[in-house]
GUTI-79272 format. One record per residue (C-alpha): x, y, z; residue in one letter. Coordinates in steps of 0.001 Angstrom, whole numbers, plus 500000, padded with zeros to 6 digits. Layout:
N
<atom <X Y Z> A>
...
***
This chain:
316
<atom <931061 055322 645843> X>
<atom <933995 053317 645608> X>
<atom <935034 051459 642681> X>
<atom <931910 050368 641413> X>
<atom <930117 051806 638415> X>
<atom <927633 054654 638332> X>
<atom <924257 055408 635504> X>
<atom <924906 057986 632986> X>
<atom <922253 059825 632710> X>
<atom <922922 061669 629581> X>
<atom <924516 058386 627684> X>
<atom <921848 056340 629918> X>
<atom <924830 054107 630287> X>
<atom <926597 052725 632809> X>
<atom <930492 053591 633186> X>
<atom <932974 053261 636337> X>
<atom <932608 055222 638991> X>
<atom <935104 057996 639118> X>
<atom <936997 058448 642332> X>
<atom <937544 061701 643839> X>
<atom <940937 062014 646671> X>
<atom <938409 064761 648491> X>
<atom <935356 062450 648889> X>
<atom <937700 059910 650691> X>
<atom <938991 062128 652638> X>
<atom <935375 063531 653449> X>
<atom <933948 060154 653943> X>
<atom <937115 059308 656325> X>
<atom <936724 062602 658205> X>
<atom <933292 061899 658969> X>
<atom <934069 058393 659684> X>
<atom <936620 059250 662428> X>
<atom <933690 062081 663763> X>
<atom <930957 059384 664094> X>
<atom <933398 057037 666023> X>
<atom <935144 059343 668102> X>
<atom <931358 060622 668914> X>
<atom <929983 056977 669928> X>
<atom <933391 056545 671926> X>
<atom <932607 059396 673828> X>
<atom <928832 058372 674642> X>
<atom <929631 054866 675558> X>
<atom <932882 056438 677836> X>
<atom <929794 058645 679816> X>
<atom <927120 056071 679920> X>
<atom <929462 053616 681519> X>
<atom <930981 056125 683749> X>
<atom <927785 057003 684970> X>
<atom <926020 053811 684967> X>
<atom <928893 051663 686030> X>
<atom <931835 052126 688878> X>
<atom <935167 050343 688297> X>
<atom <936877 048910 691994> X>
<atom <939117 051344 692395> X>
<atom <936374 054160 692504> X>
<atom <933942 051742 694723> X>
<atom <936968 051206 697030> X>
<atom <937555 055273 696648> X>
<atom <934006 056041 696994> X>
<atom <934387 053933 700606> X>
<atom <936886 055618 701955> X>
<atom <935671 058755 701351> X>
<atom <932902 057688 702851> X>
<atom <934704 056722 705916> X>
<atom <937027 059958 705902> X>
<atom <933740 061949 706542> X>
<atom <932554 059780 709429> X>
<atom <935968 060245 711183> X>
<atom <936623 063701 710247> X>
<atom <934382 065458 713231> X>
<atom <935728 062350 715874> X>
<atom <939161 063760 714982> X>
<atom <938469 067179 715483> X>
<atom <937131 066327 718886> X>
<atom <940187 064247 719561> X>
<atom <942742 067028 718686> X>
<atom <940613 069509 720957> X>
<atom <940701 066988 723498> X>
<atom <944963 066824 723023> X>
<atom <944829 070550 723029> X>
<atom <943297 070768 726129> X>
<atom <945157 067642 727846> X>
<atom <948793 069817 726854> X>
<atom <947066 072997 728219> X>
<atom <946395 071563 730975> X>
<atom <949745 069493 731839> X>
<atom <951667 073399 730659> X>
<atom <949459 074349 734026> X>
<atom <950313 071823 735983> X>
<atom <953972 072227 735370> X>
<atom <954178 075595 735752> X>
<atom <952558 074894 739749> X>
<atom <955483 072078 739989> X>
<atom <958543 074302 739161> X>
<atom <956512 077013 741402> X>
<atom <956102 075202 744420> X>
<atom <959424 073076 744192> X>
<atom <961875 075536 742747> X>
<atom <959849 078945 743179> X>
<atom <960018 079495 739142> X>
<atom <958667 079267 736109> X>
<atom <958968 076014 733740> X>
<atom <961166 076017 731026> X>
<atom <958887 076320 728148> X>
<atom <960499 076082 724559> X>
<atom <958574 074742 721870> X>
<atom <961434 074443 718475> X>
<atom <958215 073833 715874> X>
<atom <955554 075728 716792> X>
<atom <954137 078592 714563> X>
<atom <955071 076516 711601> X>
<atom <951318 076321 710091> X>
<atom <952754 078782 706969> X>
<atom <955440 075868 706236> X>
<atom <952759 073419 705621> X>
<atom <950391 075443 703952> X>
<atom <951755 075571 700281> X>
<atom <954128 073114 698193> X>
<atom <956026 076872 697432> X>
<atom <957329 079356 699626> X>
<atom <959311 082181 698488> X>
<atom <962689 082485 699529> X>
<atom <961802 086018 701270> X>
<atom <958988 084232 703398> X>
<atom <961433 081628 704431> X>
<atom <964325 084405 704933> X>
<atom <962075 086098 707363> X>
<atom <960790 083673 709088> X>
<atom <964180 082083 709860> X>
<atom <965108 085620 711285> X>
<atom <962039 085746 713564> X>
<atom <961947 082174 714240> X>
<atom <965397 082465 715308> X>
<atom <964996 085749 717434> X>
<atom <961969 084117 718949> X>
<atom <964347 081521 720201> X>
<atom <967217 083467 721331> X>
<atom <964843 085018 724019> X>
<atom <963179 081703 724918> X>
<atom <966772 080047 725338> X>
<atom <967425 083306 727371> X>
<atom <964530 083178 729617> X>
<atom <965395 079190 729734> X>
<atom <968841 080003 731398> X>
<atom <967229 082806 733428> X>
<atom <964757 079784 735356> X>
<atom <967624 077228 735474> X>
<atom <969730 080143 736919> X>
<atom <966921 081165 739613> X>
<atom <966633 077371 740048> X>
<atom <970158 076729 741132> X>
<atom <970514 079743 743093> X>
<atom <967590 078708 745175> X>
<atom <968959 075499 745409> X>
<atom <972297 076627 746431> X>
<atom <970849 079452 748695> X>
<atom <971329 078730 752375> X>
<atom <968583 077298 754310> X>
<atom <967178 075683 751530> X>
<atom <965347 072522 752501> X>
<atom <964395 070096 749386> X>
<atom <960587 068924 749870> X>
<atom <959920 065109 750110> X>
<atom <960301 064145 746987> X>
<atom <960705 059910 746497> X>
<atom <957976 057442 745961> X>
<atom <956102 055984 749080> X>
<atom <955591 052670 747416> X>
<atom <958606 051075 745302> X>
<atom <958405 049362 741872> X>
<atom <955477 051668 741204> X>
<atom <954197 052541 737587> X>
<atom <951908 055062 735731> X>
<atom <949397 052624 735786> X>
<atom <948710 052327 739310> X>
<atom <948543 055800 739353> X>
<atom <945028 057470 740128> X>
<atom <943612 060673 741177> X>
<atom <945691 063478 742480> X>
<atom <944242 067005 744700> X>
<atom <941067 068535 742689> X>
<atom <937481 068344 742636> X>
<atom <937026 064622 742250> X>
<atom <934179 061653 742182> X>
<atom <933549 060369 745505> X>
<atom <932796 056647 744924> X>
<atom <930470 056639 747773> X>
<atom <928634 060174 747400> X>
<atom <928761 060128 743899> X>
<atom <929596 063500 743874> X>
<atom <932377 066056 743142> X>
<atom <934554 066895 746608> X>
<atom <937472 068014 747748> X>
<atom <940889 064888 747286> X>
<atom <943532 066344 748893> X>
<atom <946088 063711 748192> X>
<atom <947315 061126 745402> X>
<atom <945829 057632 744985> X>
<atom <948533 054535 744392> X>
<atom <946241 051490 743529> X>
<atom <948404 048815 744425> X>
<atom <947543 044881 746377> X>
<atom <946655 045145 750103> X>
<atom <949892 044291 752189> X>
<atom <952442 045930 749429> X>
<atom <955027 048228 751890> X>
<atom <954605 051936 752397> X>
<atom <957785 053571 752615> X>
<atom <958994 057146 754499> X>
<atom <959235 059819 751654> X>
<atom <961986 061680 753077> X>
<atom <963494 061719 757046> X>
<atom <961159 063409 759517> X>
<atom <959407 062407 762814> X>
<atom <956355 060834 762870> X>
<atom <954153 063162 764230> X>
<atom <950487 061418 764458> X>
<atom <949383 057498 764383> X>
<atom <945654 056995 764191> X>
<atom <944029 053504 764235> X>
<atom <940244 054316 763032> X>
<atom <937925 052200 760672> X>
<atom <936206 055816 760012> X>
<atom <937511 058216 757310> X>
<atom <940690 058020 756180> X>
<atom <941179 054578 758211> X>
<atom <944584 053721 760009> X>
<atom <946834 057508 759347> X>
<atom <950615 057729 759590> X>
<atom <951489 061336 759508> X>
<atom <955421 062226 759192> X>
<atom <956996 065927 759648> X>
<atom <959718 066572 757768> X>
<atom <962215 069643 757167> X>
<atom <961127 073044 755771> X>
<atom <957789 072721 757078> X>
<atom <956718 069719 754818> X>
<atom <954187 066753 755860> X>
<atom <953118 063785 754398> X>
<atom <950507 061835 755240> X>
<atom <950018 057878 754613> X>
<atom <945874 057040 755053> X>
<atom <944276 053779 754637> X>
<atom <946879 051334 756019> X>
<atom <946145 047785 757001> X>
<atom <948745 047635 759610> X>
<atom <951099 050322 760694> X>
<atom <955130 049696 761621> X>
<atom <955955 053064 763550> X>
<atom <955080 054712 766475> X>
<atom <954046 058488 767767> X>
<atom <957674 060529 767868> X>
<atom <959846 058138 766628> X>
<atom <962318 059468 763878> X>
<atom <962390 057604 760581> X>
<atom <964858 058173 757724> X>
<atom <963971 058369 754464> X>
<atom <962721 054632 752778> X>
<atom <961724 053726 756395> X>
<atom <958861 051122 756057> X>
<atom <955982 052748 758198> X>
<atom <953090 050183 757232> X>
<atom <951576 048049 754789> X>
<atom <948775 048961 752413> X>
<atom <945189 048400 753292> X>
<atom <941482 049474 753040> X>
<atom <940446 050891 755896> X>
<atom <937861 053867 756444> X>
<atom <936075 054785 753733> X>
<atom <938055 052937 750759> X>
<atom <936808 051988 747571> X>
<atom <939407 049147 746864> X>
<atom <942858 048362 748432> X>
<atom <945100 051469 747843> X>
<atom <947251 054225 749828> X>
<atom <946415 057569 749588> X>
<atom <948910 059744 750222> X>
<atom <949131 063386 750843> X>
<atom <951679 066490 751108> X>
<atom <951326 069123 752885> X>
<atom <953463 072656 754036> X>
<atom <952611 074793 756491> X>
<atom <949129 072941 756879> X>
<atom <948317 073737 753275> X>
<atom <947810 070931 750952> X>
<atom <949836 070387 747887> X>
<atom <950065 068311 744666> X>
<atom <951846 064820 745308> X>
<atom <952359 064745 741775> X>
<atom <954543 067893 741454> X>
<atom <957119 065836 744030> X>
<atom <957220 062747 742318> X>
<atom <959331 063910 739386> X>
<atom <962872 063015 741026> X>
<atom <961872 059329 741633> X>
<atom <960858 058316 737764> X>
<atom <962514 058442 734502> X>
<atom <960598 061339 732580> X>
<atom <958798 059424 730183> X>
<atom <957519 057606 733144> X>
<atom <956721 060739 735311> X>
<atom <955102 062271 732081> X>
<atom <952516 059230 732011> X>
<atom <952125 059378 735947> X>
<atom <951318 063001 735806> X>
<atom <948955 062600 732795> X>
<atom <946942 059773 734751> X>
<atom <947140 062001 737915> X>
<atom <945588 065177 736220> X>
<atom <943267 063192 734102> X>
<atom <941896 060607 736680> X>
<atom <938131 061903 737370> X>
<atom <937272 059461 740616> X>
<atom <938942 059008 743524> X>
<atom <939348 056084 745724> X>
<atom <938208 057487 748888> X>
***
């Protein structure tokens, strides 16, 4: 009541009111509950009812996160299958080259467990150092085991190295198209055979010998595979040089390696100026790509062998 004054009603007088230290502390208490209750209202109305930047500008990205989320799945799929696929092709270099299998060690992989928690036991991590670290002792092992086979074939008498330098020089990854496969003819608009690598480079740029050999076929033909320069080398090897505007060599004459044997063209059934160029042992057709590996620094040959696998339409 305060300090006012109060009616007496068995005097019927008035007197001052009489203050009680409980009734304040009531009236405060209930004070405090009424505003603390309001507080809380107004907090949920204008949580509800209104949105502050940050949680607009979080509300967006969210937002955006969920648009992206399935294009990145398809994306990492797409990586997965990309690696997969260059493990393959690889593997069928070091085959056909060395007669081996690729080195293959891979330091961080089955480390999913690592990221999966903010705490790992020290067991966990104890035991998974020891089998990580088993795991590698017999990759490293198998590791020196190829290198070994490697140098012994190397070494081994009678071995002859396949042709392994560029045809064209100053080439890069991105001139780099199709390699062997099923690929897109541009004029059947179908999947066929490509037997050979496609350099897309200007007509006129100089094709060069891949390694020393006789040349062992000349053909001048606007049909096909146009003007041919075919070259036998050591070990049974062959390449072949197809659409060339003009050709330097003739039938049986022996070139050494870097030899210029022609000039770049378009001739036969080419979609745009470019050499296509083929290897071949014992009249079976290999990979270009899997030869090309000596002539480029690896981050280079990496990107060439990516375009090569990955390039859907060929040129001829």
């Amino acid at each position: 009541m305060g300090n006012g004054y109060e009616f007496d009603k068995i005097s019927f007088r008035f007197r001052k009111a009489s203050v009680s230290v409980w009734k304040i502390l009531l009236s405060t208490l209930k004070y405090i509950a009424v505003t603390f209750s309001l507080t809380v209202v107004a907090y949920l109305i204008i949580s509800l009812f209104v949105s502050t930047d940050s949680q607009r500008r979080l509300r967006r990205e969210n937002r955006m996160y969920e648009k992206t989320y399935a294009q990145l799945q398809s994306k990492e799929q797409l990586l997965g299958d990309v690696i997969a696929g260059l493990q393959l092709k690889d593997n069928e270099i070091y085959g056909a080259v060395f007669h081996s299998e690729a080195p293959n060690v891979d330091p961080i992989s089955s480390l999913d467990f690592l990221f999966a928690s903010d705490t790992i036991p020290d067991g966990q991590i104890t035991r998974y150092t020891r089998l990580k670290a088993s795991e590698l002792e017999a990759k490293v092992a198998r590791v020196d085991s190829a290198f070994a086979s490697i140098f012994r074939t190397v070494a081994s008498e009678g071995f002859v190295p396949p042709p392994m330098t560029l045809p064209l020089k100053g080439i890069s990854y991105p001139q780099v198209g199709a390699s062997t496969g099923m690929k897109l003819n541009p004029f059947l608009k179908a999947r066929v055979q490509h037997n050979g690598m496609d350099f897309i480079v200007p007509q006129g740029t100089p094709v060069y010998a891949a390694a020393d050999g006789e040349v062992v076929s000349v053909v001048r033909s606007n049909k096909g595979q146009g003007n041919i320069v075919g070259i036998a080398h050591a070990g049974g090897y062959r390449t072949n040089y197809a659409h060339l505007s003009s050709i330097s060599v003739n039938k049986g004459q022996k070139v050494r390696k870097g030899s210029r044997i022609g000039t770049v063209g378009m001739t036969g059934n080419a979609f745009a100026p470019h050499l296509h160029y083929e290897v071949m042992r014992d009249t079976v057709y290999l990979d270009p790509v899997g030869y090309l590996f000596a002539s480029a620094a690896p981050d280079e040959y990496s990107n060439m062998l990516f375009m090569a696998v990955n390039t859907e339409q060929s040129m001829d």
